[in-house]
C-alpha positions as CSV (number, residue, x, y, z in Angstrom):
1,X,15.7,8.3,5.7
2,X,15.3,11.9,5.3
3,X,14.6,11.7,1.7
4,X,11.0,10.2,2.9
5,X,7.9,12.9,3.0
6,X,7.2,14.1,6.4
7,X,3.4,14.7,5.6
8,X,1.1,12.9,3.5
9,X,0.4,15.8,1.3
10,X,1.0,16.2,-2.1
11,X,4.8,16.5,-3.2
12,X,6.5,18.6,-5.4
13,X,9.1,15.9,-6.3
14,X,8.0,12.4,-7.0
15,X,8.2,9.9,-3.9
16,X,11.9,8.1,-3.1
17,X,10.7,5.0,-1.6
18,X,12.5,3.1,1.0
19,X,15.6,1.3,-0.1
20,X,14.3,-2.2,-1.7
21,X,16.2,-5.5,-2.2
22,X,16.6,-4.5,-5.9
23,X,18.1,-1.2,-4.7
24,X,16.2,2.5,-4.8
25,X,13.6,3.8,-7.3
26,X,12.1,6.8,-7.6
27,X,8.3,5.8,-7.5
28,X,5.8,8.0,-9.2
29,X,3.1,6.0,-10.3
30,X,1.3,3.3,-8.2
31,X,0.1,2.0,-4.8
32,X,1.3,1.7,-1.6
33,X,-0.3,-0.5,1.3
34,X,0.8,-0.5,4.7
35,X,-0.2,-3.3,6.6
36,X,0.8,-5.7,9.6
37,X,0.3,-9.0,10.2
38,X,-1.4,-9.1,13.2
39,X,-4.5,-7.3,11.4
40,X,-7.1,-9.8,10.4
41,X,-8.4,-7.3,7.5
42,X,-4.8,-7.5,6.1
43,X,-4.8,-10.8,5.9
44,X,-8.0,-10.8,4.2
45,X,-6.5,-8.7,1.6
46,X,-3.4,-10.4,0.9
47,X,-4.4,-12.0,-2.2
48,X,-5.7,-9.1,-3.8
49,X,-2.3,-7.6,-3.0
50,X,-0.2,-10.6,-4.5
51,X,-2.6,-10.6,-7.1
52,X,-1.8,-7.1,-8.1
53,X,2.2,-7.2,-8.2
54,X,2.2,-10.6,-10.2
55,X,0.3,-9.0,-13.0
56,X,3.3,-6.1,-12.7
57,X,1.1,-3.5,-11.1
58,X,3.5,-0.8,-9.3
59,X,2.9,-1.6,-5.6
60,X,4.5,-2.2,-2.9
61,X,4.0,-2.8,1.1
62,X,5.3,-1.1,4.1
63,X,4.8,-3.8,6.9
64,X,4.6,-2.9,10.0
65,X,5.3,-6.1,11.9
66,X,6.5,-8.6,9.6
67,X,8.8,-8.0,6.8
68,X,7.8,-11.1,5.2
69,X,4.5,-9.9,5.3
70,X,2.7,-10.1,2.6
71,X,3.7,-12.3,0.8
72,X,4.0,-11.7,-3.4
73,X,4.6,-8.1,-2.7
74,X,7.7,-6.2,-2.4
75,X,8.2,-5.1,0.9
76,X,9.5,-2.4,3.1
77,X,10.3,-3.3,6.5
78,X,8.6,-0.4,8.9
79,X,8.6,-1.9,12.2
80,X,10.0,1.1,13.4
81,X,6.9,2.5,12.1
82,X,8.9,5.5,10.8
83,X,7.3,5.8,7.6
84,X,4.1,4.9,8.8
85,X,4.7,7.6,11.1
86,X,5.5,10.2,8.4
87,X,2.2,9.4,6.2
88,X,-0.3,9.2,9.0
89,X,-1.1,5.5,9.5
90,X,-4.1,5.1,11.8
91,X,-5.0,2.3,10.8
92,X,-4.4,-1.0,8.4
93,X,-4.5,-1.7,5.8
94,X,-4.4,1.5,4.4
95,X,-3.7,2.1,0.4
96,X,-2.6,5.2,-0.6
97,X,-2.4,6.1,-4.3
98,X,0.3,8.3,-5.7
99,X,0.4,9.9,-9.5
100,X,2.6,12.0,-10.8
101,X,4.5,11.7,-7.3
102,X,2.1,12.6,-5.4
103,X,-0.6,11.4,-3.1
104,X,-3.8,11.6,-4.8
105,X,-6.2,9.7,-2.5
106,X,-6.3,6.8,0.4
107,X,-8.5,4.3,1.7
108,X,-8.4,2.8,5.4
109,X,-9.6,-0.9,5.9
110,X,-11.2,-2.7,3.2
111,X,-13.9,-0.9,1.6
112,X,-14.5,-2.5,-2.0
113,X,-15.5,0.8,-3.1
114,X,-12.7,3.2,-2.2
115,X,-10.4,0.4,-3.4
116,X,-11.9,0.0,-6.7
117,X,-12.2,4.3,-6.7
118,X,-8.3,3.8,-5.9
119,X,-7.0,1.1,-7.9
120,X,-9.9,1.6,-10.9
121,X,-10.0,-2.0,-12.9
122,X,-7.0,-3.4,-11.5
123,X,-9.1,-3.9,-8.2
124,X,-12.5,-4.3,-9.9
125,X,-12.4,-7.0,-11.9
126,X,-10.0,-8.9,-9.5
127,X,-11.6,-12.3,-8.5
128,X,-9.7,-12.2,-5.4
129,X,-11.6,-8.6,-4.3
130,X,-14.8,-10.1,-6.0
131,X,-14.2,-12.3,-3.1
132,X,-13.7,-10.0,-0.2
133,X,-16.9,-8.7,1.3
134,X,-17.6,-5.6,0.3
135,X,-16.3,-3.6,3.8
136,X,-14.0,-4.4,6.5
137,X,-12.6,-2.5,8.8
138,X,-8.9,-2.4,9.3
């Protein structure tokens, strides 16, 4: 995995992700979640996250304990918690945002607001993070 950024800082290249059931993409634009199943907050925000990738948004999820977790979303499997690891994860869920290939901003736990400031209409005009209370800590 050494094609994976070792900092979450901004990149000069855009992102590899993690190898994928569909194979390897280069991922430029989009969302990433980490997550784990264990995390009450996560599973709060599973919907929303489901929600997102059936209306073809580009994100996907780096679980920490479950690969099947969540559900909707395409998946990396980071139990190892390599790539977790290599951006920093103190918490989940955590969303970062990349654009252009690089990361542009992150939001720990739910916070409706940093979400929305994230994920712009996409997250707020989703009924499912109408539905969320407004914070939540991860």
């Amino acid at each position: 995995m050494s094609d994976l950024p070792s900092l979450p800082c901004a990149l000069a290249e855009p992102l590899p992700l993690p190898r994928l059931s569909e194979g390897s993409r280069t991922f430029a634009d989009g969302w990433i979640v980490f997550v784990k199943r264990g995390c009450p907050t996560c599973q709060q925000v599973e919907p929303l996250l489901a929600r997102l990738a059936r209306e073809g948004l580009p994100i996907i999820a780096c679980s920490q304990d479950d690969p099947a977790f969540p559900g909707g979303v395409p998946v990396h499997d980071d139990r190892s918690l390599e790539l977790s690891y290599r951006w920093a994860i103190e918490a989940t869920p955590t969303l970062v945002r990349i654009a252009g290939g690089i990361e542009t901003g992150r939001a720990t736990g739910w916070d409706r607001a940093a979400w929305v400031e994230l994920g712009g209409d996409a997250v707020a005009t989703n009924a499912e993070a109408l539905a969320l209370p407004p914070m939540q800590p991860g």
